[in-house]
C-alpha positions in Angstrom: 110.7 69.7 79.8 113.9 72.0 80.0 113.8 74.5 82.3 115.0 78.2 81.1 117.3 80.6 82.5 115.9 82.3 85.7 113.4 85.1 86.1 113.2 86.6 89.0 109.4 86.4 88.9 107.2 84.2 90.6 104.6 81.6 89.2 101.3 83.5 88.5 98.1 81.1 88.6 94.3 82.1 88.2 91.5 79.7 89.3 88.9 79.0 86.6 85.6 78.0 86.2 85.2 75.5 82.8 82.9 74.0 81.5 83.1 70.9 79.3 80.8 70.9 76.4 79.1 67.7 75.4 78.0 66.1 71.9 75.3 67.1 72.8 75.4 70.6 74.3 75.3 70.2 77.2 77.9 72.1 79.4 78.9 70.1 82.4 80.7 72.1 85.4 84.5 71.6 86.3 86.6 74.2 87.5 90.9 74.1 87.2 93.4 76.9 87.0 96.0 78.6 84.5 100.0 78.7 85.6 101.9 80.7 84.2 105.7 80.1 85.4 108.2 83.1 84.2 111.1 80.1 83.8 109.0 79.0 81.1 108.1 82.0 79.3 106.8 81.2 76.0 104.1 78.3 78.0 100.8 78.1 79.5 99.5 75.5 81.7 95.5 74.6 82.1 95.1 72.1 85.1 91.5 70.5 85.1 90.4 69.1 88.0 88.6 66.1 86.7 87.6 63.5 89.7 88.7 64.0 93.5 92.4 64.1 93.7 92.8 63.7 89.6 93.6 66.5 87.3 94.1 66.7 83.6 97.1 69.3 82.0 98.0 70.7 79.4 100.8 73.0 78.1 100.4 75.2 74.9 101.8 78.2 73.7 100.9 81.7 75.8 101.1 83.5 72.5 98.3 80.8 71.0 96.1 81.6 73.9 96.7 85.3 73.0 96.0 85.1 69.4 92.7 82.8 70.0 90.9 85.4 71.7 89.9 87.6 68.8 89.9 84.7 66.1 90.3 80.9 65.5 93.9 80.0 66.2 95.1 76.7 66.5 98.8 74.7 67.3 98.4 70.7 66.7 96.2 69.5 69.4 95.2 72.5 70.8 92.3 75.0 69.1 91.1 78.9 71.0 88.2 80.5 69.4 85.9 83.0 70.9 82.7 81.3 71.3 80.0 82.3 68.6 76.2 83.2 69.1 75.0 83.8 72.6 78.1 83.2 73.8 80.4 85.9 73.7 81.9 86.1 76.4 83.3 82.7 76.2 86.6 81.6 75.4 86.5 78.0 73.5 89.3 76.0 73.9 89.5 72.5 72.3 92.0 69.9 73.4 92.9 66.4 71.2 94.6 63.3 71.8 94.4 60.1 70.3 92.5 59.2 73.0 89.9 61.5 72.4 88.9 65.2 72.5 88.0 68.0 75.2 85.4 71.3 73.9 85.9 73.9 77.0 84.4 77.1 77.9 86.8 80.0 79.5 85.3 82.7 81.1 87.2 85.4 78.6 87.7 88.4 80.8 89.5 86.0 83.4 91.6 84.4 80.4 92.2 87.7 79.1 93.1 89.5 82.7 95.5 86.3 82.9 97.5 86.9 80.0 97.6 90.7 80.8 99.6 89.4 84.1 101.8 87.2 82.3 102.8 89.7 79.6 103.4 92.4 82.2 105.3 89.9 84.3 107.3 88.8 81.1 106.7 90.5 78.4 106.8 88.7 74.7 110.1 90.6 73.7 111.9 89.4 76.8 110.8 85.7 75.9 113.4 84.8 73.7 116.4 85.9 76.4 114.7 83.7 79.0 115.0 80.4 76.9 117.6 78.2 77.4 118.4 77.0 74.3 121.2 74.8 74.3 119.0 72.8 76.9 116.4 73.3 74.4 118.2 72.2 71.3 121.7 70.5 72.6 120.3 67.4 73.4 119.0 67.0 69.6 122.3 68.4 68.4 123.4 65.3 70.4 125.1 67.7 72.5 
């Protein structure tokens, strides 16, 4: 992934309790963190720790996490929806692949105090002066 011009920011990360929902219902404890790195302003990234030593991640858009909170929003293989019935305080987070597919629980005040950090720390009208984007673009420009 391209890296984008420099910020004079640091990474900002917040751990996370999640819980993977089953078929079934059942919610099954892991815990993982958010990163959020200022060189890559427009991205989010949710690290799962999955077995000792083994993580899962994934990088969608901050602004889809931002948008999912209230309502249903959704970017290819990525879905955020607050979680309905006796959940509300729950951010849901669904992840695809062709290998499969991840239903997560957020805790959405720690989601939510998050993306209050990154916005302060770049905010979303300073995102587009932080992208490279000849490294973004050039090399399918064939440049």
């Amino acid at each position: 992934m391209p890296r984008h011009r420099s910020s004079a920011a640091k990474e900002i990360s917040r751990d996370l309790p999640i819980a993977l929902v089953t078929d079934n219902g059942e919610r099954l404890p892991l815990t993982g963190y958010m990163i959020f790195d200022p060189a890559d302003p427009i991205a989010i990234t949710l690290v799962i720790r999955v077995a000792a030593g083994e993580t899962v991640r994934w990088t969608f858009a901050r602004d889809l996490l931002a948008a999912g909170g209230p309502r249903l929003a959704d970017m290819g293989d990525v879905w955020v929806r607050p979680a309905h019935g006796d959940r509300p305080r729950i951010t849901a987070l669904t992840l695809t692949s062709p290998t499969g597919r991840a239903d997560l629980e957020l805790p959405s005040q720690r989601v939510a105090a998050f993306l209050r950090h990154t916005y302060t720390t770049v905010p979303a009208e300073m995102e587009p002066d932080l992208i490279n984007w000849d490294a973004e673009f050039g090399p399918l420009l064939g440049r």
